[in-house]
N, C-alpha and C positions, 0 to 999 in steps of 0.2 A: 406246466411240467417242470419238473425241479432236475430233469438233465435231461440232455440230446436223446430224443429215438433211437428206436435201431430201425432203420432203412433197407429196403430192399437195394441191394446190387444197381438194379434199371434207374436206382433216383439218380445216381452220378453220370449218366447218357444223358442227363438233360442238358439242351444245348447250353440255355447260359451259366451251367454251372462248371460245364464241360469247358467253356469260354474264356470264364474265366480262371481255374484250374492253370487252363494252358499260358495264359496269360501270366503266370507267376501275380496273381493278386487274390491274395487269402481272403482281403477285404470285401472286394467283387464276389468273390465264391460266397462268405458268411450274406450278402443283401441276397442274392441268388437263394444261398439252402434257405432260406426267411420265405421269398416270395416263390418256392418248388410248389405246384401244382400238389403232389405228395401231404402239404400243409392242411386241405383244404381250401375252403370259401376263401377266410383271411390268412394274411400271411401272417406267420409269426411275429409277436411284437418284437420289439428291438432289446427293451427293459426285460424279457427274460433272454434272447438268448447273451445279451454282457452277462447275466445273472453267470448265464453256465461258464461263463470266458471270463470271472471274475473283475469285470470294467465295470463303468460306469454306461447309461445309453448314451449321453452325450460322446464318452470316448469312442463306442461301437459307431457312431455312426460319422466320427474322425475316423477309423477304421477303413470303414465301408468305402466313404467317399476321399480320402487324400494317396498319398502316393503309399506303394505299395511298403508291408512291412519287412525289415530284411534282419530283426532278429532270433536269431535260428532258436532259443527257446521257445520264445513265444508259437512260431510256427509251430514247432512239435508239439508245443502243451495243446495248442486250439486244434490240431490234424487232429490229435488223439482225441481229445474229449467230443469232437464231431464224426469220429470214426471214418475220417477220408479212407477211404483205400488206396495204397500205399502208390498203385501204378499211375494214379494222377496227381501224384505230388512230382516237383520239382527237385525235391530236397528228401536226404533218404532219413529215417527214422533210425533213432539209436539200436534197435533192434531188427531192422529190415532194410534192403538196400531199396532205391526208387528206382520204378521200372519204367518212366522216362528218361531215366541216362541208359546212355547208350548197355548194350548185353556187356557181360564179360567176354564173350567171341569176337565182339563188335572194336572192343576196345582191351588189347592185352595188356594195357597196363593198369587196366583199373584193379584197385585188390578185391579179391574174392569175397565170396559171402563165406563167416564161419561157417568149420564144419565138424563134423568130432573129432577130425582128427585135429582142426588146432581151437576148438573152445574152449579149452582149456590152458592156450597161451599167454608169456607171460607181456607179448605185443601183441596185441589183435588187432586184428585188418578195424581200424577208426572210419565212419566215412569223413573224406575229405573236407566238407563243408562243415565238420562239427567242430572247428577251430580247437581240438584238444590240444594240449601242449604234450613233446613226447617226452615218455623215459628218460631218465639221464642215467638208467642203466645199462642199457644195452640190448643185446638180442637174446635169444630164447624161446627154442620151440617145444610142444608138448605132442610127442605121437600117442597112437592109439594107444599102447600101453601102460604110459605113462597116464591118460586118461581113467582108464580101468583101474587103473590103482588109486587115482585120485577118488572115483567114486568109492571104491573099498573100503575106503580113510573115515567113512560117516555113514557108511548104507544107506549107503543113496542111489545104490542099482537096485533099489527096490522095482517088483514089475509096474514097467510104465515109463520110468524114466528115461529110458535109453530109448524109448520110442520117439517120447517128447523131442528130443534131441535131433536123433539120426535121420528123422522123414518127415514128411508130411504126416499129419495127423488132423483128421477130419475133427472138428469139433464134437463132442454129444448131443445128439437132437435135447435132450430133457436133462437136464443138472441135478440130482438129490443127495442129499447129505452126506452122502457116501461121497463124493467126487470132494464137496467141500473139504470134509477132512483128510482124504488125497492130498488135496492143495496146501493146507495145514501142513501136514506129514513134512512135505518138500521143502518148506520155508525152514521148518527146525534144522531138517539136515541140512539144510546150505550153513544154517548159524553152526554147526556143528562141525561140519567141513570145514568153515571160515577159522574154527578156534585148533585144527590141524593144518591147513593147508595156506591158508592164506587167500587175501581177496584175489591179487593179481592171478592166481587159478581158477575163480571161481566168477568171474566179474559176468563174463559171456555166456557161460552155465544158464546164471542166474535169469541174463538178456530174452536166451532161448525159452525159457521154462517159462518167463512171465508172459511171453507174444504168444505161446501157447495158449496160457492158460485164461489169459485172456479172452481169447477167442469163445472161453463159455458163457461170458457175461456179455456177448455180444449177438450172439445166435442161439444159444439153446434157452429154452424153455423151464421154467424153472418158478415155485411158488414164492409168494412173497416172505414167507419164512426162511427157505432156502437162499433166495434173492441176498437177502441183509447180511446173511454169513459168508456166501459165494464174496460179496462186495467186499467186507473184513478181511476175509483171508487174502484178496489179491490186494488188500492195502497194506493187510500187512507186508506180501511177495512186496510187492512195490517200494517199501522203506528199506527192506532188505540189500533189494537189487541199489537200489541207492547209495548205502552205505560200503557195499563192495564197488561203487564207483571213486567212492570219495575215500576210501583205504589205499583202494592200489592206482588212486593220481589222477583218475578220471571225471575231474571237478566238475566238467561244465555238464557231464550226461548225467547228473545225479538227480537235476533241477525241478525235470519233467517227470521224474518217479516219484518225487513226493508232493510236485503238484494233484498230482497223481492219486496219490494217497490220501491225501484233504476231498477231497474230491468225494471220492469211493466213501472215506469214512462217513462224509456229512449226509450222503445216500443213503447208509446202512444206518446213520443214527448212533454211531460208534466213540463217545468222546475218548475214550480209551487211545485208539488208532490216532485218533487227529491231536491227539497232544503227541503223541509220539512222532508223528509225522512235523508238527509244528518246530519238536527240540530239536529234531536232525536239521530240518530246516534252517535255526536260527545256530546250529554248527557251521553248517556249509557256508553261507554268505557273509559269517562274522568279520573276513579279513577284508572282503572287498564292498561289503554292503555294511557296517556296524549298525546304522539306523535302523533296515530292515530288519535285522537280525536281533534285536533290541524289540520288535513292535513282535516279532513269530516269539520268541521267550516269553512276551507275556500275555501275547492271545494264548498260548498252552495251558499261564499260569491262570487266566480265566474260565478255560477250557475242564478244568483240572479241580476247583475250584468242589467244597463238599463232598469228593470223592477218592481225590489223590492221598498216598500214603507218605510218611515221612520222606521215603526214598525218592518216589519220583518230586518230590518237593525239592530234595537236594540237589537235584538232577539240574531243575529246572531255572533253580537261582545260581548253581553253577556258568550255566546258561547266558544267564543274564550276567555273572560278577566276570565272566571272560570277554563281555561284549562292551560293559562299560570298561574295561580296560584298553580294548583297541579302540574306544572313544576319546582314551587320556583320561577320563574319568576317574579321580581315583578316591572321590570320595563315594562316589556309586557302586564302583567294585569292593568298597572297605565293606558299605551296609549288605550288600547281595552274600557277600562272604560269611558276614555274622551269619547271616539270615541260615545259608547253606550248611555252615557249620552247627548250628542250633537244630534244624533238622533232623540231622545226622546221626546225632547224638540223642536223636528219639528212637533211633534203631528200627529193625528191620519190621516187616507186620509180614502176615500169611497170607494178606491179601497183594503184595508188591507184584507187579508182573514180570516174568521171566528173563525178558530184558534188561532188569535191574541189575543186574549182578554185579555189573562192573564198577557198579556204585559202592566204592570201597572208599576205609580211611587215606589208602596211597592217591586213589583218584581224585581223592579232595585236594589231597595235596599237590598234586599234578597241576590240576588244573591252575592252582594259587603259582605255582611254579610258572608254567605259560601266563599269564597274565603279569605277572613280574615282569617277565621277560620282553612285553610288547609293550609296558611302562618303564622299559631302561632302566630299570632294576635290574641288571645280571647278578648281582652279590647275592640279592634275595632269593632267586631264580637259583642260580646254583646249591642254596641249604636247601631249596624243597627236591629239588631234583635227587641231590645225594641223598639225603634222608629216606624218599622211595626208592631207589636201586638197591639201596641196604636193606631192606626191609619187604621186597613184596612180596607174598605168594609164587612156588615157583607155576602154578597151573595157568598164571598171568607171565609169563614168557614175553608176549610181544608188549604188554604194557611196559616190562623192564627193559626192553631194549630201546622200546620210544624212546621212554623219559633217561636213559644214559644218552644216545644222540641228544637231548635237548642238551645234558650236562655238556656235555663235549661243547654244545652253541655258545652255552652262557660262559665258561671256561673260555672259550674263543674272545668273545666280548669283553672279558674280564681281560686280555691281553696274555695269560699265561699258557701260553702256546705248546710247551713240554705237556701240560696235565691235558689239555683238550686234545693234540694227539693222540696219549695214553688210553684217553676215554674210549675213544675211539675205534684204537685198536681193538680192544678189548671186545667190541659188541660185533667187531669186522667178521668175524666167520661164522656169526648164527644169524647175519641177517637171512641167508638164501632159505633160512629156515620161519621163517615169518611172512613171505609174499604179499610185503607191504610196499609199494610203488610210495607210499605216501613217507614213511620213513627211509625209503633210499633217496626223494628227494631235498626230504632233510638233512642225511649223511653229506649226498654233494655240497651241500650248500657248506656245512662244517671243513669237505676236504677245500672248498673253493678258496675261504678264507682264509686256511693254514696256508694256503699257493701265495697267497698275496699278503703274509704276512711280513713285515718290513726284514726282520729280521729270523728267515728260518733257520731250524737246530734239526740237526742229526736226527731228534726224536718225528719231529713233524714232518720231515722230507720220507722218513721209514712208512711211516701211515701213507702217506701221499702215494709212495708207490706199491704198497700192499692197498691201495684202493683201487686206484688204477689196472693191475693187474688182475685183478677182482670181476671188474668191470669187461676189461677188455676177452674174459670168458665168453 
């Protein structure tokens, strides 16, 4: 089998699966779902299911047999793609709380599971164990109204959606075409939303709609035509849902939605999906993993490979000239550059995917700009930065307010404290209009180092408290 069954309910009642479940040992449960009765005669081999957990068998059966695993991705990518049911995890899922910690009656301080009325907050109840870092803006709630309007913003209260949302909803026995491009439908308007509202409104939206929808590829019935597209379309929900973690700050839940994605695509046979899933990937892990992120740029550029059109070409060596730069690399970021640049300048085809868009001349520049920036280049960092805020489309709004906080950083670094204040100021009263958690906590980081500047001026101390006051809304 080239991924996990779906399982009836009764397999997880088996004792020692039940055993070890309760045990907090994932490893135990994976030797367990192997040798389930449910299997048949033999138990599953080892070498496929690492296949489906992406390991090796020698690893899986370190797994099985050594001390239990205690990193909270890992756990969620392996729950998910074995379909535990959520009541016999330990650990709650980015999208559902676990129904072995104690109820919310049981225990009033635990925080709540979203609900409409705050899925759309710009804090939402995190579970505790997903070591997210918080906001360093502050508080913010979103009532019902404010909700309703937020859907308004994309039409995205198309029928169905506020069902998805507000209750319970039984899965569809039988999945056809029609539900898949339901599914479809929902992903655009989140991107759509995302380009009015911002992620940090939309992050939880997205949470809910994908545990949904989910739930069709898991229990309904559906042909192997249907199958491949249903798979697509939640890869794509899934890269989506990803990137509105990785917008509005929510680094570490992004991990398991484009594991997620690779996943689904390689099912449906989608090289499409799995390069795109591949680039988000090697975004995410580029500061804290550059290796990883270096090997996912160029499985895509493999992935990609006879098919891709100029743009995602640029996309992709982009990809790669940002990651050899947080490697110090700077003769690998010079050649990724050409590469990206030479692309670029092959212009746009009718085949590019819709995602493409924000593959711009400014974005070229952007990016050369942040890579400057992480090779201690500020000088250079600062001309590309300025050069895009003078220049970009205004329908790219939050791109120009990025790349002005970046000026502000590289202005910082550069030591001229008056013009990085300046920057600053200037972009201070359209953030709340971009619900980007990812650029406010770039802005802190700009007001941090004006605080600690050796010598503040009048200009820098005005920012500092027009940030603050900002903040303390």
């Amino acid at each position: 089998m080239s991924a996990p069954p779906v399982v009836p309910a009764s397999f997880w009642e088996h004792e020692p699966v039940r055993a070890a479940l309760a045990g907090r040992h994932l490893g135990r449960a994976i030797r367990a779902y192997r040798n389930h009765p449910y299997q048949g005669r033999s138990p599953l081999p080892q070498s496929a299911v690492a296949g489906w957990l992406g390991i090796t068998q020698a690893q899986l059966s370190r797994v099985e047999n050594g001390p239990p695993i205690v990193h909270l991705d890992r756990l969620i990518h392996w729950a998910r793609l074995l379909r535990i049911p959520s009541p016999y995890l330990w650990f709650s899922l980015p999208d559902q709380p676990s129904a072995m910690q104690s109820t919310d009656a049981e225990r009033p301080d635990h925080e709540p599971v979203a609900t409409l009325e705050t899925a759309g907050t710009a804090n939402p109840p995190i579970p505790a164990d997903a070591a997210t870092p918080a906001s360093e803006r502050g508080g913010g709630t979103t009532d019902r109204r404010q909700f309703h309007a937020l859907a308004a913003l994309a039409g995205i209260a198309a029928t169905g959606f506020h069902d998805l949302l507000s209750g319970p909803v039984d899965a569809p026995r039988s999945v056809g075409m029609e539900q898949v491009r339901y599914a479809g439908s929902l992903v655009e308007q989140l991107r759509q939303a995302d380009a009015v509202a911002g992620a940090d409104q939309l992050y939880d939206i997205a949470v809910r709609i994908h545990s949904r929808l989910s739930s069709w590829a898991t229990t309904a019935t559906y042909s192997r035509e249907v199958g491949d597209a249903l798979q697509t379309a939640l890869a794509d929900l899934a890269i989506e849902t990803a990137w509105l973690a990785i917008d509005s700050d929510r680094r570490p839940l992004a991990r398991p939605y484009l594991n997620e994605a690779i996943t689904r695509a390689r099912i449906a046979d989608d090289p499409r999906m799995e390069v795109r899933a591949f680039a988000q990937l090697a975004l995410l892990v580029r500061d804290d993993h550059p290796g990883e992120s270096l090997h996912s740029a160029e499985a895509a550029v493999r992935a990609s490979a006879g098919w891709g059109t100029p743009r995602l070409a640029t996309l992709l060596h982009l990809r790669t000239a940002s990651t050899y730069a947080a490697l110090g690399d700077a003769g690998g970021f010079s050649r990724a550059m050409t590469k990206a640049r030479r692309e670029f300048e092959r212009g746009a085809s009718e085949d590019d995917m819709p995602f493409l868009h924000f593959v711009t001349a400014q974005e070229v520049q952007g990016i050369e700009g942040l890579s400057y920036l992480a090779m201690g280049r500020a000088d250079r960092a600062a001309d590309a930065f300025r050069a895009i805020t003078e220049n970009i489309p205004p329908a790219l709004r939050r791109n120009r307010i990025y790349y002005t906080v970046q000026l502000a950083d590289a202005q910082c670094r550069l030591g001229d404290v008056n013009e990085a204040a300046r920057t600053a100021m200037d972009v201070l009263p359209e953030l709340d209009q971009v619900g980007s958690g990812r650029v406010w906590r770039h802005l802190a980081q700009v007001r941090s180092s004006l605080g600690q500047a050796q010598r503040p001026t009048a200009t820098s101390r005005g920012f500092i408290d027009a940030y603050d006051q900002v903040v303390s809304r």
